[in-house]
Kinemage of the C-alpha trace (Angstrom):
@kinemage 1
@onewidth
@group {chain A} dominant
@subgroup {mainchain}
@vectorlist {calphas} color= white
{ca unk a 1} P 39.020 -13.381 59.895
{ca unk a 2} L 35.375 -14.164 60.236
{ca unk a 3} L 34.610 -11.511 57.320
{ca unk a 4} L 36.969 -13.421 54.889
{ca unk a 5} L 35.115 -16.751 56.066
{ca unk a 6} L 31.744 -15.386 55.104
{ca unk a 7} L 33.417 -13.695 51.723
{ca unk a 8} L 34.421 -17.304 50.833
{ca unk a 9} L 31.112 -18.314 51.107
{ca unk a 10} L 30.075 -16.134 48.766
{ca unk a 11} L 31.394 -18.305 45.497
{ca unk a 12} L 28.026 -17.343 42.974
{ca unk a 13} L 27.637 -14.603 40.231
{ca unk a 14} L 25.054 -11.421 41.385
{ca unk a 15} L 21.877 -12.741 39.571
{ca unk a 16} L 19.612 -9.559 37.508
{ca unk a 17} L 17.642 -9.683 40.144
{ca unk a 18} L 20.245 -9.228 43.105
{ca unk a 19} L 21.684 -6.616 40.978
{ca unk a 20} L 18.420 -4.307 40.385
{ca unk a 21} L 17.727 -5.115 44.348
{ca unk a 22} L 20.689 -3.080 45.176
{ca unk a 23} L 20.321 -0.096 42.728
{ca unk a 24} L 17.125 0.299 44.039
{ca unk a 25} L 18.252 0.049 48.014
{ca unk a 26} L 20.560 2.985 46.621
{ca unk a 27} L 23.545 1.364 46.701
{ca unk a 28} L 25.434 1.786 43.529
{ca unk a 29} L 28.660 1.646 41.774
{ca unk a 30} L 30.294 5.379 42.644
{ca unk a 31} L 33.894 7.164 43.370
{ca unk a 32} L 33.430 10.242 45.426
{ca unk a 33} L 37.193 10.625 44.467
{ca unk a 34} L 36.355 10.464 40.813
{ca unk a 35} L 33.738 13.173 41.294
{ca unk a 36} L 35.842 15.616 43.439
{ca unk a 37} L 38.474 15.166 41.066
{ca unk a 38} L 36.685 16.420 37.855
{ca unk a 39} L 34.442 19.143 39.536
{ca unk a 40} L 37.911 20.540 40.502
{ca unk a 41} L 38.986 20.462 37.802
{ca unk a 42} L 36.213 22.094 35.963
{ca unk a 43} L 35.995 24.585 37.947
{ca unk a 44} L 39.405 25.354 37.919
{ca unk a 45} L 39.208 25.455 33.805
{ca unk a 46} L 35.846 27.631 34.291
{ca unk a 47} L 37.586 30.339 36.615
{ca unk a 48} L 40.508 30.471 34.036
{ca unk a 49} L 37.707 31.273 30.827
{ca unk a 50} L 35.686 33.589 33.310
{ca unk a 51} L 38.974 35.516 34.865
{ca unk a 52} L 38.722 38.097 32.446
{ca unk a 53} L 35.001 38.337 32.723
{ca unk a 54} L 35.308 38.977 36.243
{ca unk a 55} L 38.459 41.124 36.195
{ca unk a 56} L 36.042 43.348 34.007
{ca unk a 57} L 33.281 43.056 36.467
{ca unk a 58} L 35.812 44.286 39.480
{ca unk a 59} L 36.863 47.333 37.360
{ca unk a 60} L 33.547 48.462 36.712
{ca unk a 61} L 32.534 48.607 40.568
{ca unk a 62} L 35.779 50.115 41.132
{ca unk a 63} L 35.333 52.702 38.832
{ca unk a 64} L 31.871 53.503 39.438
{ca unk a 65} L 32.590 53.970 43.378
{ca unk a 66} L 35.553 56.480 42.416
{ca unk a 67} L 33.176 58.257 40.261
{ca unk a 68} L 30.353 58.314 42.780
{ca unk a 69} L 30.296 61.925 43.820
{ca unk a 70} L 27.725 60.813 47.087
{ca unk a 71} L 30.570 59.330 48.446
{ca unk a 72} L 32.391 62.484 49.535
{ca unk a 73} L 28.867 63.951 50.872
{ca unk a 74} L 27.616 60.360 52.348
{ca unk a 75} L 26.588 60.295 55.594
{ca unk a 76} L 27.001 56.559 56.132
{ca unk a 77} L 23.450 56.172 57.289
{ca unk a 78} L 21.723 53.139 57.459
{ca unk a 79} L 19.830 53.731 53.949
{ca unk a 80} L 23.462 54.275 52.631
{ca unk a 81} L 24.977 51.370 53.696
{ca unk a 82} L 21.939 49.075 52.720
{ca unk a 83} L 22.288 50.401 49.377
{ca unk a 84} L 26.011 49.703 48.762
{ca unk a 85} L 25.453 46.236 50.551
{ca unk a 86} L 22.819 45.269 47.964
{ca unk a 87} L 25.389 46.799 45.412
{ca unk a 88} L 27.811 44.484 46.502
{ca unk a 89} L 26.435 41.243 46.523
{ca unk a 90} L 24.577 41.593 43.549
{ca unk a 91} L 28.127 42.065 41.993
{ca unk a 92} L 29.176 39.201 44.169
{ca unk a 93} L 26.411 36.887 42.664
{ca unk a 94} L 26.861 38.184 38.672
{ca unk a 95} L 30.763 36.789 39.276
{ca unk a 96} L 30.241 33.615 41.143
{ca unk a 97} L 26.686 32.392 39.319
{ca unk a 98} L 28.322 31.313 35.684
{ca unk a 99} L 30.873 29.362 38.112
{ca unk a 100} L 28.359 27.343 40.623
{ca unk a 101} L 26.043 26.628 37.297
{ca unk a 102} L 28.933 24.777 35.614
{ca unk a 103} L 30.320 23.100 38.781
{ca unk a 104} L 26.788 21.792 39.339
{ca unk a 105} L 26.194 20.902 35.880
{ca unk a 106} L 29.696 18.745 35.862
{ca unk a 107} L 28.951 17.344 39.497
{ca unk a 108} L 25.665 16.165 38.190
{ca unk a 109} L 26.913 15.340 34.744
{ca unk a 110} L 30.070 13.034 36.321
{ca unk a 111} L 27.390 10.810 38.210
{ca unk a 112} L 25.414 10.290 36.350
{ca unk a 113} L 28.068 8.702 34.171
{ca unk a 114} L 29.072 6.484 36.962
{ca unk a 115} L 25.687 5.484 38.096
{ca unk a 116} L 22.962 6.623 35.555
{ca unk a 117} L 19.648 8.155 36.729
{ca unk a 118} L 18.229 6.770 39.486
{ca unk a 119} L 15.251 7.655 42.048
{ca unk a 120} L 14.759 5.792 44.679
{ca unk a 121} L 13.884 6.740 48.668
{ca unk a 122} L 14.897 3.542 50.529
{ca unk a 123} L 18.425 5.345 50.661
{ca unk a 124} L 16.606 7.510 53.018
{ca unk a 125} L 14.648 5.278 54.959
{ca unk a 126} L 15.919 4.958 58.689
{ca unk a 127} L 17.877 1.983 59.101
{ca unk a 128} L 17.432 1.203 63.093
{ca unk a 129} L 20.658 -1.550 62.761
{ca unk a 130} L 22.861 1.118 61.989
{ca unk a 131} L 22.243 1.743 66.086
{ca unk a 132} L 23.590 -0.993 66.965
{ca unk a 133} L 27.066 -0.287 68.658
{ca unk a 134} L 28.323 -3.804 67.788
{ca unk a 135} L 27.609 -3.284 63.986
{ca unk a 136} L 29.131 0.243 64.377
{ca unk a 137} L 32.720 -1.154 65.736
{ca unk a 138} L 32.803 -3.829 62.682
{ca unk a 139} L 32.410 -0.754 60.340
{ca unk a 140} L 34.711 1.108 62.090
{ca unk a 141} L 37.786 -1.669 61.913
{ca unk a 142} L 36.496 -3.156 58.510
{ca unk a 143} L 38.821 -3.492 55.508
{ca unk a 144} L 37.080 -1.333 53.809
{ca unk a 145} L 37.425 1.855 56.218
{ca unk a 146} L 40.899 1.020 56.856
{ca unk a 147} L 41.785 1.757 53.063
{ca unk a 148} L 39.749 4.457 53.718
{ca unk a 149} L 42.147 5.987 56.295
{ca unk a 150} L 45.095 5.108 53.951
{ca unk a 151} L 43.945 6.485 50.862
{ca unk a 152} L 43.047 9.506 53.163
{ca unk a 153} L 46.820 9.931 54.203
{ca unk a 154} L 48.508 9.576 51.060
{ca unk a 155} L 46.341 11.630 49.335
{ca unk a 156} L 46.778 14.540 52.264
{ca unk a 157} L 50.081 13.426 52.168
{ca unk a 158} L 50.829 14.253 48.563
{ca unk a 159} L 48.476 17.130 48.459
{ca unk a 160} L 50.728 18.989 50.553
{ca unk a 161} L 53.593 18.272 48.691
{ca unk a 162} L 52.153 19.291 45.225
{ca unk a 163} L 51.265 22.449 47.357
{ca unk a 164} L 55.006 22.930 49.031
{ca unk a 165} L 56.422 22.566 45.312
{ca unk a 166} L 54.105 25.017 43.652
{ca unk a 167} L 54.512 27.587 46.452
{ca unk a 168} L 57.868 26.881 46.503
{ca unk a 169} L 58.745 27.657 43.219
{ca unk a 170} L 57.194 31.227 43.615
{ca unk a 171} L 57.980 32.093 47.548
{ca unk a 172} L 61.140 34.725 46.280
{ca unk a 173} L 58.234 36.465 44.627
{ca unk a 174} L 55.647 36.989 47.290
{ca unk a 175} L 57.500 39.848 48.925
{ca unk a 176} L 58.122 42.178 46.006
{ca unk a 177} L 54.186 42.136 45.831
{ca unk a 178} L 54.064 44.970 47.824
{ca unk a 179} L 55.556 46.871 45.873
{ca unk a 180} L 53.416 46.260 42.759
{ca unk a 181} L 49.948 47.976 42.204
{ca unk a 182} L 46.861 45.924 43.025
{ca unk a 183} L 45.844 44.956 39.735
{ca unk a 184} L 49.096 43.307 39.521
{ca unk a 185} L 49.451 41.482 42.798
{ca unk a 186} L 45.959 40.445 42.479
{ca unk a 187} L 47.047 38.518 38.865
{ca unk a 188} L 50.106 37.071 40.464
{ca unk a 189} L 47.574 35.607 43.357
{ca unk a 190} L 44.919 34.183 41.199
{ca unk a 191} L 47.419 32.826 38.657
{ca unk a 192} L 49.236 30.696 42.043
{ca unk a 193} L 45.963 29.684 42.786
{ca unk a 194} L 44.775 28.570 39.637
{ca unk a 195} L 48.097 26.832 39.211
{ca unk a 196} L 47.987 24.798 42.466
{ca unk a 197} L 44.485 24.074 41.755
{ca unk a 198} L 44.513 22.407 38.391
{ca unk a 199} L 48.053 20.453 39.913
{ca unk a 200} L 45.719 19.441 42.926
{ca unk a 201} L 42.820 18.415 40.565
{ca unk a 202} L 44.910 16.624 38.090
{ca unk a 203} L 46.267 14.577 41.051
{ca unk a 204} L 43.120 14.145 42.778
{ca unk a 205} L 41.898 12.563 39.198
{ca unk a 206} L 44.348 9.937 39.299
{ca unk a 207} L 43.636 8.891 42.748
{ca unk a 208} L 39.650 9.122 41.389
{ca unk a 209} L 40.629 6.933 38.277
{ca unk a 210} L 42.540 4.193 40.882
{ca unk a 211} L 39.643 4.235 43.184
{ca unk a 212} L 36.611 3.704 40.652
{ca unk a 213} L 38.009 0.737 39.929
{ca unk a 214} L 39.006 -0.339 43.923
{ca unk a 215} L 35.056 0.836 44.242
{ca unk a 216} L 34.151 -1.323 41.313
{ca unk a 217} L 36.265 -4.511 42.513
{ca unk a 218} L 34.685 -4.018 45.970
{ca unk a 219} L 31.310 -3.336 44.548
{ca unk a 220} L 31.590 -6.590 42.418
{ca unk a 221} L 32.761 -8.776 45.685
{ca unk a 222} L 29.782 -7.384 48.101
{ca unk a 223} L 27.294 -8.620 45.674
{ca unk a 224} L 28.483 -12.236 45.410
{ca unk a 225} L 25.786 -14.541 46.603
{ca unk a 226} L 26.081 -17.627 48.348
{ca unk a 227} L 24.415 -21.075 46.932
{ca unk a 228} L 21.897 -20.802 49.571
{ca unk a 229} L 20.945 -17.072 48.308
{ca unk a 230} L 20.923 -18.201 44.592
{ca unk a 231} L 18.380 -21.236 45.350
{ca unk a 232} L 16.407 -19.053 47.806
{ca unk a 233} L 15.999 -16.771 45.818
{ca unk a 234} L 15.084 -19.069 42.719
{ca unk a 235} L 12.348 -20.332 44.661
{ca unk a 236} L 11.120 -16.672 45.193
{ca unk a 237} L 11.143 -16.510 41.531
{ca unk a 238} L 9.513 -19.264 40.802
{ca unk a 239} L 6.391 -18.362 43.036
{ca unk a 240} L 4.204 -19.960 45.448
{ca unk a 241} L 2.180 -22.945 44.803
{ca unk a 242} L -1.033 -20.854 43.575
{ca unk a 243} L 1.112 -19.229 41.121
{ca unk a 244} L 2.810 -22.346 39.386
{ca unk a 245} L -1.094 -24.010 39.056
{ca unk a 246} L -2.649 -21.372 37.765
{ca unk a 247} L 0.319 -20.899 35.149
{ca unk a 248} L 0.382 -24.824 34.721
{ca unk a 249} L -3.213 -24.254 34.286
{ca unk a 250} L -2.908 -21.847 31.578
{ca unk a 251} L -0.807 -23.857 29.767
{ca unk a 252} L -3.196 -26.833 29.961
{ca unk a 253} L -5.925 -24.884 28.266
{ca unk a 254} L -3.063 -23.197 25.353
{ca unk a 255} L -2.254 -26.942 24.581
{ca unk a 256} L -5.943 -27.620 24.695
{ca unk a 257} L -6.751 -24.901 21.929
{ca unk a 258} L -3.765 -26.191 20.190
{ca unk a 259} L -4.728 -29.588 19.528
{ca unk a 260} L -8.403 -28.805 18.917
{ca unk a 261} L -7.418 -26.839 15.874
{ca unk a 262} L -5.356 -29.642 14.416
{ca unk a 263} L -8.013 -31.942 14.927
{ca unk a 264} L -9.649 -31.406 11.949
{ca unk a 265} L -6.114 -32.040 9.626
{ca unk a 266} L -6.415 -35.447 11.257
{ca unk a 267} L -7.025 -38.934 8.783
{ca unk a 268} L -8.418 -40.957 11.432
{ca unk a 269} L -9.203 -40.616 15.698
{ca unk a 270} L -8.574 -43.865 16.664
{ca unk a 271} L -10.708 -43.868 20.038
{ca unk a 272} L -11.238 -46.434 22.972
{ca unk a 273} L -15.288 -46.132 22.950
{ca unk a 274} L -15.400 -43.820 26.504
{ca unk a 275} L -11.693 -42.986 27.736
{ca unk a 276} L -9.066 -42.283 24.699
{ca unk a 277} L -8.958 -40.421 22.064
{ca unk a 278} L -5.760 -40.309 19.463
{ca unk a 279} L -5.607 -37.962 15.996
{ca unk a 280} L -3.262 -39.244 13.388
{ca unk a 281} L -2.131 -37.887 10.357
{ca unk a 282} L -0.220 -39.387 7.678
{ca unk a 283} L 1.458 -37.266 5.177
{ca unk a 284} L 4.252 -39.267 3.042
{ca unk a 285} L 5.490 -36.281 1.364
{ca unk a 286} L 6.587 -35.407 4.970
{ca unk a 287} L 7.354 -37.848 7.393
{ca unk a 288} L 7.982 -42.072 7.011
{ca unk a 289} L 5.130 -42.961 9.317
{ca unk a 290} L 1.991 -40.833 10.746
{ca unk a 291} L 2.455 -38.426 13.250
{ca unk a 292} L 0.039 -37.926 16.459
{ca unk a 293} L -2.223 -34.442 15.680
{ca unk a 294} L -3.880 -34.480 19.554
{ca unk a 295} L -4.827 -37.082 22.072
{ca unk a 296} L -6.387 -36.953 25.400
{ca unk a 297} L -8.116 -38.903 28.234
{ca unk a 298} L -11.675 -38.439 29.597
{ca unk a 299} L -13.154 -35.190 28.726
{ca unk a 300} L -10.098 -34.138 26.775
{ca unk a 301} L -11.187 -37.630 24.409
{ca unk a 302} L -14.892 -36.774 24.093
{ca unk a 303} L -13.785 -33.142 22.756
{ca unk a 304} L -11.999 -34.796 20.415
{ca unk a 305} L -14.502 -37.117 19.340
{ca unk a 306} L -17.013 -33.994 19.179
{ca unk a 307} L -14.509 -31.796 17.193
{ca unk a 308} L -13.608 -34.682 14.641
{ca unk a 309} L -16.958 -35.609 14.034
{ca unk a 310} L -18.192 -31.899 13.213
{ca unk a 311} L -15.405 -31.860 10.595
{ca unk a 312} L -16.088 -35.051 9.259
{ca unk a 313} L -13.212 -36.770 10.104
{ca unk a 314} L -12.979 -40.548 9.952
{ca unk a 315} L -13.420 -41.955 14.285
{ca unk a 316} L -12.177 -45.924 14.446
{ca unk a 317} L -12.856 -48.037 17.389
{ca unk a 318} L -10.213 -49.644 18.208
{ca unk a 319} L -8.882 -50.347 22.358
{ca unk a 320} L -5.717 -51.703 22.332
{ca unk a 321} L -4.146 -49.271 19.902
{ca unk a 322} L -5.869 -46.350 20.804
{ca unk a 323} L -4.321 -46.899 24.254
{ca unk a 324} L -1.142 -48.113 22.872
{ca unk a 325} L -0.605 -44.606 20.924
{ca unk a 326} L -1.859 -42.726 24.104
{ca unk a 327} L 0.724 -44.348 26.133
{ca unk a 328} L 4.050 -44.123 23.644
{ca unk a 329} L 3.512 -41.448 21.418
{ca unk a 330} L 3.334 -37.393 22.526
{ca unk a 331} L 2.144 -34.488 20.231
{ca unk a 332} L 3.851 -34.050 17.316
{ca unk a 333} L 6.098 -37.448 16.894
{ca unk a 334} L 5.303 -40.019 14.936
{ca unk a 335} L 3.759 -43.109 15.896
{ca unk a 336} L 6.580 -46.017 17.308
{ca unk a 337} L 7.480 -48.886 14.682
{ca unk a 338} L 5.422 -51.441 16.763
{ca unk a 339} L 2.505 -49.490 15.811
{ca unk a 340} L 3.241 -49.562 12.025
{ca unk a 341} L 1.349 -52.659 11.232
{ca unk a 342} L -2.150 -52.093 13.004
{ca unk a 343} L -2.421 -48.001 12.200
{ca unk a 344} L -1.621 -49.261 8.822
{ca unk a 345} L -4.944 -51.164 8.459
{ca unk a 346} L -6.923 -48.521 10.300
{ca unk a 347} L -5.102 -46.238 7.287
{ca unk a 348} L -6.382 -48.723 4.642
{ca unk a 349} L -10.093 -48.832 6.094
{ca unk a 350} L -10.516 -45.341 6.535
{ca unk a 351} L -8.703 -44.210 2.744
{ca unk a 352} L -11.455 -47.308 1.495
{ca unk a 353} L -14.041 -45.801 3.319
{ca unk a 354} L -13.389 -42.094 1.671
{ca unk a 355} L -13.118 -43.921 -2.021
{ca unk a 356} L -16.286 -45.961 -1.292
{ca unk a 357} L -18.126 -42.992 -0.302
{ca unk a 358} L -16.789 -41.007 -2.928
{ca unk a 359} L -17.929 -43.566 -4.867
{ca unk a 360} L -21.259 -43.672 -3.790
C-alpha cells in the first residue's frame, strides 16, 4: 500500500538528466529473459551447422586410436596417460571453441541491442543500504519479485511440458537404441536434443519478448519523478548564486560590445550632460519612427558619449528626453509616439547641422 502511495506521487516525466543519472548508476533498460532466449537459440542453430563438423572430428580420434599400434604394447604409465589426456582435450576444445565464440558473440551482440555500450563502475561500488534487513524484506515481498516468482513458475511450468511432449513423442524409440550401432544412437540423441532445445528456446523467446516490455513498463514507472524532484533538481541546474552572476555578468559585457558597435550607425546620442546616454537611428526606408541603437546609465553613458564622438556622430543635450527614451524604450524598438514630436526636432537640428557643415 505505502509503495503505490509513493508511486502516485511520482506524476512527472524522467527529465535528460534523471535519465543519463541512471544509465550511468548502471541501471538500464534489460530482459535477462530476452537474452537467455536468443543465446539458446543460437546456440542451438550453431550446434546444428557444426554437427557435422564435429561428427568428423569424433571419427578422426576414433580412427586414429584404432590405428594406434602403441595401444596394444602401452603400458599405461603416467607419460602415457598424460599424453592421451592432452590428446583429448585438445580435441575437446577444437569442437566446443567455434560454439562458445558464437554464443559469446550473440550474448554480447543481444545487449548491446537492449542497452547500447556502456562503462560505468558505480554498478560495482558497495552499496552499504543493501545491509539493511528492513530494506531486504521490502525487496523480498515487493511487486516486482513477486512477478518474479510467477514468471519463474510458469515458465518451469511450461518448460517441462514442452519437454514431456517432445520426449514423449519419441519414448517407443529409446529402447530399440540398443540395438543400433553407436554412430546411430548417438544421431538419434543429438537430434532429441537439438529438437527440445530449439522448442525450449523458441518458448523461452516469447516469454523474453513479453518481459522486455514488462521490464520496459517497469523501467519507465521507477523513473517518474515527483514535483519536488523536478524543481530540485532545476535548481541544481540552474547553479549556485556565483554561477548565475558571473553568467549574468557575461552577458552584461556581450550586450555591452553589442551596442558599442552600433553606436557609430547612430544619427544623434541624445545625452543628459553626466548620467544618460540614448543612440537613435532613423531609417524611413525601414521603420515609421527611429529606433533606439544603445543606451546606458553612468559609465555605460560616458562610453557612449566617447564612442560617438570618435565616429563623429552628432551628441544633443537634451534632459528630459534623453531620460524619457532611457526609461520607455529598450534596444532595438522604436521610440514611443509621445516621443515623436521632440526627437523630431533633435532630427531636424542634427540633419541641418550635417547640411550646414557640408556646406561650409
Amino acid at each position: 500500500m505505502i509503495l503505490f502511495m509513493a508511486m502516485d506521487d511520482k506524476t512527472e516525466k524522467p527529465t535528460p538528466k534523471k535519465r543519463r543519472d541512471t544509465r550511468e548508476k548502471g541501471e538500464v533498460l534489460k530482459s535477462q529473459e530476452l537474452s537467455s532466449a536468443v543465446v539458446l537459440l543460437s546456440l542451438v542453430t550453431i550446434i546444428k551447422t557444426f554437427s557435422s563438423y564435429i561428427g568428423l572430428k569424433v571419427s578422426s580420434v576414433f580412427l586414429e586410436l584404432r590405428m594406434d599400434t602403441n595401444l596394444e604394447s602401452a603400458n599405461f604409465d603416467k607419460d602415457f596417460v598424460h599424453n592421451y589426456l592432452i590428446k583429448g582435450l585438445v580435441f575437446i576444445l577444437l569442437c566446443i571453441f567455434p560454439i562458445l565464440v558464437a554464443a559469446v558473440l550473440t550474448g554480447l551482440l543481444v545487449n548491446y541491442m537492449q542497452i547500447g555500450f556502456l562503462l560505468t563502475t558505480k554498478a560495482l561500488r558497495p552499496r552499504f543500504d543493501r545491509l539493511n534487513p528492513i530494506n531486504g524484506l521490502k525487496r523480498v515481498f515487493s511487486m516486482r519479485a513477486l512477478v518474479e516468482l510467477l514468471k519463474s513458475i510458469i515458465k518451469i511450468t511450461i518448460l517441462g511440458l514442452v519437454l514431456y511432449s517432445t520426449i514423449s513423442k519419441k519414448v517407443d524409440e529409446i529402447p530399440t537404441l540398443v540395438t543400433y550401432d553407436l554412430g546411430t544412437s548417438l544421431d538419434f540423441i543429438v537430434d532429441l536434443a537439438l529438437e527440445v532445445g530449439m522448442r525450449c528456446g523458441l518458448f523461452l523467446l516469447v516469454i523474453g519478448v513479453l518481459d522486455y516490455f514488462y521490464q520496459w513498463w517497469m523501467f519507465e514507472r521507477n523513473l517518474m519523478m515527483t514535483k519536488q524532484e523536478v524543481k530540485e533538481e532545476f535548481k541544481q541546474l540552474e547553479g549556485n548564486p556565483q554561477t548565475k552572476s558571473r553568467i549574468r555578468e557575461k552577458q552584461r559585457e556581450i550586450g555591452m560590445r553589442r551596442m558599442m558597435h552600433a553606436v557609430p550607425e547612430a544619427d544623434v546620442v541624445v545625452v543628459n550632460p553626466t548620467h544618460y546616454a540614448v543612440a537613435l537611428k532613423y531609417d524611413p526606408e525601414k521603420h515609421q519612427s527611429p529606433i533606439v541603437l544603445a543606451k546606458g546609465k553612468g559609465y555605460v553613458a560616458l562610453r557612449i558619449r566617447e564612442v560617438a564622438k570618435e565616429n563623429n556622430v552628432e551628441i544633443v543635450e537634451n534632459k528630459e528626453v534623453a531620460r524619457a527614451l532611457y526609461d520607455t524604450t529598450e534596444i532595438g524598438q522604436q521610440i514611443p509616439e509621445s516621443l515623436y514630436r521632440a526627437v523630431a526636432e533633435i532630427l531636424a537640428y542634427v540633419y541641418r547641422m550635417k547640411n550646414y557643415r557640408g556646406g561650409y
